[in-house]
BADOMAR-373205 format. One line per field, with one value per residue (C-alpha): x, y, z; residue number from 0; residue in one letter; chain. Coordinates in nm, 2 decimals. Layout:
<atoms>
xx	X  ...
yy	Y  ...
zz	Z  ...
seq	NUM  ...
type	A  ...
mol	A  ...
</atoms>
This chain:
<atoms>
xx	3.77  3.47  3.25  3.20  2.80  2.69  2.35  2.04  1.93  2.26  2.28  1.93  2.04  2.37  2.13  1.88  2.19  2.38  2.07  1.95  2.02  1.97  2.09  1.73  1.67  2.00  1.84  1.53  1.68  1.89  1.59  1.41  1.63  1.82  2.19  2.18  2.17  2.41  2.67  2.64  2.68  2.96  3.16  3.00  3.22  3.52  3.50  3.47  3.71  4.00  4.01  3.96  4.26  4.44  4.49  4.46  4.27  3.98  4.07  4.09  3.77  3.56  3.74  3.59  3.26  3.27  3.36  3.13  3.34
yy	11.64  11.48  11.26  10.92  10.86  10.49  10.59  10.80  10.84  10.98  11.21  11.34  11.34  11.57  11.81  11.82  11.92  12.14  12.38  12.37  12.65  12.56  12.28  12.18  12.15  11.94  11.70  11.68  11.56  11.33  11.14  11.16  10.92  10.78  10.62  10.71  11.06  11.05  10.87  11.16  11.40  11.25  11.23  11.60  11.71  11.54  11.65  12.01  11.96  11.80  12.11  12.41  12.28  12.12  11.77  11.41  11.27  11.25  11.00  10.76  10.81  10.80  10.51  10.36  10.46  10.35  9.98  9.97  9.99
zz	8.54  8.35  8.53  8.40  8.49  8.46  8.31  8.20  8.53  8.68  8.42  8.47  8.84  8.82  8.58  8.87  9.09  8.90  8.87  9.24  9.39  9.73  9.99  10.08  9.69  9.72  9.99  9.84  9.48  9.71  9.94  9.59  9.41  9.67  9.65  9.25  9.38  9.67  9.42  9.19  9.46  9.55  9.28  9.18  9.51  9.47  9.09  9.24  9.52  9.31  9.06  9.33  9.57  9.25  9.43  9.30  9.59  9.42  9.18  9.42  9.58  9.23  9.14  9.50  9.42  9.03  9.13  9.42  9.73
seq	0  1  2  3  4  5  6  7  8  9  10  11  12  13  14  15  16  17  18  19  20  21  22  23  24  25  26  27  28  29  30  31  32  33  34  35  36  37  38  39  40  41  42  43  44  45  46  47  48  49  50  51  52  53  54  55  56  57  58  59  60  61  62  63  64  65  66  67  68
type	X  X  X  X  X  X  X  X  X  X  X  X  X  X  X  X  X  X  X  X  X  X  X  X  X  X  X  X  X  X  X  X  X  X  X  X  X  X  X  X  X  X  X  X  X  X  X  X  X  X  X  X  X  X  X  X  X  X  X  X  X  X  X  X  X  X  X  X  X
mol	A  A  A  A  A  A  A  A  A  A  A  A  A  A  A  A  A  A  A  A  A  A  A  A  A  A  A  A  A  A  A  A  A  A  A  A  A  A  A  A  A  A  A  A  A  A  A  A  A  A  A  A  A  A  A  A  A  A  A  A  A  A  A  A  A  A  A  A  A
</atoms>
């Protein structure tokens, strides 16, 4: 599944959190730039969720989150 970012900044956000290594890194990148960042990490879980158990419910929730439910 490809992610479908809405701009620069979310981009530079889910680089920021691909390479952290640590869940207080996570947090940190997350109070740093706020609901940008909790978007991205977000759909960065449901991304990671919907491949690993091989369900479509994520879909649904990035589709929420894209049209600002």
């Amino acid at each position: 599944m490809e992610l479908q970012l809405a701009n620069k900044l979310q981009h530079h956000i889910a680089n920021l959190l691909w390479e952290a290594k640590t869940v207080p890194e996570v947090k940190e990148i997350i109070a740093k730039y706020g609901n940008d960042a909790h978007v991205v990490f977000t759909m960065m879980m449901a991304a990671y969720f919907d491949e690993v158990m091989a369900t479509d419910l994520a879909q649904p929730v990035i589709e929420r989150i894209k049209n600002g439910a």
